[in-house]
C-alpha positions as CSV (number, residue, x, y, z in Angstrom):
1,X,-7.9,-17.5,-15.8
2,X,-8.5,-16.0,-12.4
3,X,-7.1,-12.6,-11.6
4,X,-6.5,-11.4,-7.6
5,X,-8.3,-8.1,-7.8
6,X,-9.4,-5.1,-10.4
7,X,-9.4,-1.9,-8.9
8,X,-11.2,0.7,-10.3
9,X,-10.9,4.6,-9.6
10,X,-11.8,8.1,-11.1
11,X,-10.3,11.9,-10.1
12,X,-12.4,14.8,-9.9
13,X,-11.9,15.0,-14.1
14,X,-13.8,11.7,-14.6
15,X,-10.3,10.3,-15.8
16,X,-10.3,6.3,-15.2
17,X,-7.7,4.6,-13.5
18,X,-7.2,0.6,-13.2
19,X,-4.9,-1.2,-11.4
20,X,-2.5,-3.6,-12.4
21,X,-4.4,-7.5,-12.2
22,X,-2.0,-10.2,-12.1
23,X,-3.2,-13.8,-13.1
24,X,-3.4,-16.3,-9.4
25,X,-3.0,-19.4,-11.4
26,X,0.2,-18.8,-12.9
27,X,2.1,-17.3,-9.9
28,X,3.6,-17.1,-6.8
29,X,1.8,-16.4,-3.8
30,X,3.5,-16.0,-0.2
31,X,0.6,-15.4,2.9
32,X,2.2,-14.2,5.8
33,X,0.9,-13.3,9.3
34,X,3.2,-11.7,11.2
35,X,6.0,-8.8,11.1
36,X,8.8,-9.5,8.4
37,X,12.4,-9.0,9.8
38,X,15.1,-7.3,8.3
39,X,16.4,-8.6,5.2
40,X,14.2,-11.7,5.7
41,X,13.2,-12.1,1.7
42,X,15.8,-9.9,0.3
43,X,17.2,-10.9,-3.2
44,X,14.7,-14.0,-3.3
45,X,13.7,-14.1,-7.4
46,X,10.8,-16.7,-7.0
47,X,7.9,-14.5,-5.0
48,X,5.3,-13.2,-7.5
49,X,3.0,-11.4,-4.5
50,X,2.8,-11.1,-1.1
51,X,-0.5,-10.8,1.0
52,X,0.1,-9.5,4.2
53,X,-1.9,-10.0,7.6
54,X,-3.2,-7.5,9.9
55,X,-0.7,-8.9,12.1
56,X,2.4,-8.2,9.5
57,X,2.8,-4.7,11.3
58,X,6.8,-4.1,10.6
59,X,8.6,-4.5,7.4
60,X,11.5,-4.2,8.6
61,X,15.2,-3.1,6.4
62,X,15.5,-4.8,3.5
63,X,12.7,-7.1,3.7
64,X,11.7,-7.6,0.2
65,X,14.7,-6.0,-1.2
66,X,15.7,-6.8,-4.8
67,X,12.7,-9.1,-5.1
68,X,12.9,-8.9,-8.8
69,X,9.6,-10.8,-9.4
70,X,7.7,-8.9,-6.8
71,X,4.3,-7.9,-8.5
72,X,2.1,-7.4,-6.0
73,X,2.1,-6.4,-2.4
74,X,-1.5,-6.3,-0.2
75,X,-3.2,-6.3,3.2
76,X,-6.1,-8.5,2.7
77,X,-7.7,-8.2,6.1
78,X,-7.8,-4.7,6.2
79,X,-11.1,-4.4,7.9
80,X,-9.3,-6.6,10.7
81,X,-7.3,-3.9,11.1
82,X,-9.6,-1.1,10.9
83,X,-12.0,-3.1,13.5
84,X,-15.2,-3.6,13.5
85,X,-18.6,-1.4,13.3
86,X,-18.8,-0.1,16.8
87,X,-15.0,0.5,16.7
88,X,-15.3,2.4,13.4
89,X,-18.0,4.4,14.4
90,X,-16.1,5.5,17.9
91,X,-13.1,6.1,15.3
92,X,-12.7,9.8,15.9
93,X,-12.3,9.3,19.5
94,X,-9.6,6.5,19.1
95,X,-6.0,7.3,20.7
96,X,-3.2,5.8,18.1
97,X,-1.0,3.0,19.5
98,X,2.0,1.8,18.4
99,X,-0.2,-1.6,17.6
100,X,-2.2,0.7,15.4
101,X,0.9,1.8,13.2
102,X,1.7,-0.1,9.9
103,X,5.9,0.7,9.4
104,X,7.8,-0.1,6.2
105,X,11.2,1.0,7.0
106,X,14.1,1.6,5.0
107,X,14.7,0.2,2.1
108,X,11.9,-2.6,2.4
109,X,10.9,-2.6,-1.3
110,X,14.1,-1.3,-2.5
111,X,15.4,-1.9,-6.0
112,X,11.4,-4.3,-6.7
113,X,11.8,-3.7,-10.3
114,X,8.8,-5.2,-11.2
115,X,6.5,-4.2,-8.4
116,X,3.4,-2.3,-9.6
117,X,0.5,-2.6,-7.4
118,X,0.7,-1.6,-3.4
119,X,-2.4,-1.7,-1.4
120,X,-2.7,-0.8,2.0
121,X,-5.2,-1.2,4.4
122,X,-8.6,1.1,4.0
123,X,-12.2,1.4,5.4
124,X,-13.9,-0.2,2.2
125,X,-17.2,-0.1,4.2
126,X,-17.0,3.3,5.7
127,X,-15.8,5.3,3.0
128,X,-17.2,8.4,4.9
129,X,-15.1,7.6,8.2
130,X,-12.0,8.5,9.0
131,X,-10.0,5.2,10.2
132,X,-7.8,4.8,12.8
133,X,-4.3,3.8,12.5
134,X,-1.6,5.0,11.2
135,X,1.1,4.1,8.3
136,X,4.5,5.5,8.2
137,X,6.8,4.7,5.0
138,X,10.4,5.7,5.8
139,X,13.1,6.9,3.9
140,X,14.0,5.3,0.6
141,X,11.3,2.3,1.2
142,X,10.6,1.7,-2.2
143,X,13.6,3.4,-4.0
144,X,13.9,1.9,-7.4
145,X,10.8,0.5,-7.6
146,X,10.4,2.0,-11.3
147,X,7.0,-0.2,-12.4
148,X,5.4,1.4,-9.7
149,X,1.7,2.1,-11.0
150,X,-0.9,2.0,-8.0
151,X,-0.2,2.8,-4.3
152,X,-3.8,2.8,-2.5
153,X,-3.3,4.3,1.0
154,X,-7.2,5.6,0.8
155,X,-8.9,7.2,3.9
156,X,-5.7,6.9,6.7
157,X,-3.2,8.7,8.0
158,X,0.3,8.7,6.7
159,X,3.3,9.8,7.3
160,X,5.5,9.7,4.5
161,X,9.2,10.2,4.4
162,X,10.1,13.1,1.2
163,X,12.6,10.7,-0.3
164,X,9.6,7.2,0.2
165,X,9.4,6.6,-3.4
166,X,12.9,8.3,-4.8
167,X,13.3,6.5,-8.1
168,X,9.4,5.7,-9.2
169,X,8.1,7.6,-12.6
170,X,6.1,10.4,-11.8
171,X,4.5,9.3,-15.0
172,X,3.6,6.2,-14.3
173,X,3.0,5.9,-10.7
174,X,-0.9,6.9,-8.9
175,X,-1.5,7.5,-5.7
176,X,-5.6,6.7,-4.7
177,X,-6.1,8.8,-1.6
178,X,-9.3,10.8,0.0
179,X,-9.6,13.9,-0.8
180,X,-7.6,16.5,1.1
181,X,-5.5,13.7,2.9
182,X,-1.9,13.2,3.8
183,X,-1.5,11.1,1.3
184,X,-2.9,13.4,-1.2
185,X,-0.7,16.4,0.0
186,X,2.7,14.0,-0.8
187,X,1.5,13.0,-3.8
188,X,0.6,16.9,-5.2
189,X,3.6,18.3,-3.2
190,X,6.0,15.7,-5.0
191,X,4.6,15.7,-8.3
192,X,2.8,12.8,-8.4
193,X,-0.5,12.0,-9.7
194,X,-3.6,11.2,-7.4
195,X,-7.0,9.6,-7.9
196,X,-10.4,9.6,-5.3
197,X,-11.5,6.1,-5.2
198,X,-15.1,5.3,-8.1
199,X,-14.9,1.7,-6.9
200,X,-12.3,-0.6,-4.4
201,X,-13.5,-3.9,-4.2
C-alpha cells in the first residue's frame, strides 16, 4: 500500500499534527499543467486528488465545485515555482508579477465535502527565506468544504478573503503557516488553529 505523502508538524506547545494520507493505489489521480477554467471539473464524482503544476496558476469559478470525492489537492513542483537557488536567495529583492500570483477564485472548492488535505506551494529547502509569490484565495473558495483538516500555505504571502473558508470546522481544520505570517494572522484572527512546520517532506 503506497500512500502520496505524510506530513508532519508541531506548534510552539509540542502538540503533533499529521496530515491526512490517502492510499495512490486505490484512487483517482488527475495531473494537470495548466490554469483550470471556470466550472471546468464542477460536479465530476470520480476525481480522488488533483496535483497541480506550477503552471496551474488560476482556478478559476467553480472549478472543482461539488467534487464530492475530492480528497486531496497539491502543487507538486513547488520549488519550480519558488525558482531556483540564486532566485531564492535574491528573493527579498524580487518585484511580484501577476505570473507570480497563485488565484483560487470564487467558489473553486465549493461544497468538496470530502476534501481534507490542501497544500500549497512552499520553500521546503529554504525554510529560513522568505519566498516570492503571492497566493490569493477569494471569497467563499472553499465554502462547505467541512472535512477540511490541513491547509499548508507555509512561508508565503497571502491574501485571504474573511469569508475563504465560511463553512469549514474550526475544530477540525489547521492551518501550517510561519510564524508571524499572513497566513497565521487569518487563521488566529478567525478562530482557527495554526501549526509551525517540525517536518514537510
Amino acid at each position: 500500500m503506497t500512500n502520496f505523502k505524510r506530513l508532519f508538524f508541531t506548534n510552539l506547545n509540542g502538540i503533533i499534527h499529521s496530515a491526512y494520507t490517502i492510499n495512490a493505489d486505490s484512487v483517482k489521480v488527475i495531473k494537470i499543467e495548466s490554469n483550470i477554467c471556470k466550472g471546468a471539473f464542477s460536479n465530476d464524482m470520480s476525481i480522488d486528488a488533483v496535483l497541480l503544476s506550477s503552471k496551474s496558476k488560476n482556478i478559476e469559478s467553480s472549478g472543482f465545485e461539488n467534487c464530492k470525492e475530492l480528497q486531496l489537492v497539491e502543487y507538486v513542483d513547488g520549488n519550480e515555482i519558488l525558482g531556483n537557488d540564486e532566485e531564492n536567495n535574491n528573493v527579498k529583492n524580487k518585484i511580484i508579477s501577476s505570473s507570480d500570483i497563485i488565484s483560487i477564485q470564487y467558489h473553486a472548492f465549493k461544497d468538496c465535502t470530502k476534501l481534507h488535505t490542501v497544500i500549497f506551494p512552499y520553500a521546503k529547502n529554504y525554510p529560513h527565506l522568505d519566498i516570492r509569490g503571492k497566493i490569493v484565495l477569494e471569497k467563499e473558495a472553499f465554502l462547505g468544504c467541512k472535512e477540511l483538516r490541513t491547509v499548508v500555505l507555509y512561508n508565503t504571502a497571502v491574501e485571504i478573503a474573511d469569508d475563504a473558508f465560511m463553512g469549514c470546522d474550526t475544530e477540525k481544520l489547521v492551518f501550517v503557516v510561519s510564524e508571524n505570517s499572513d497566513a497565521e494572522r487569518f487563521a488566529r484572527e478567525h478562530g482557527f488553529r495554526y501549526v509551525y512546520p517540525n517536518n514537510i517532506n
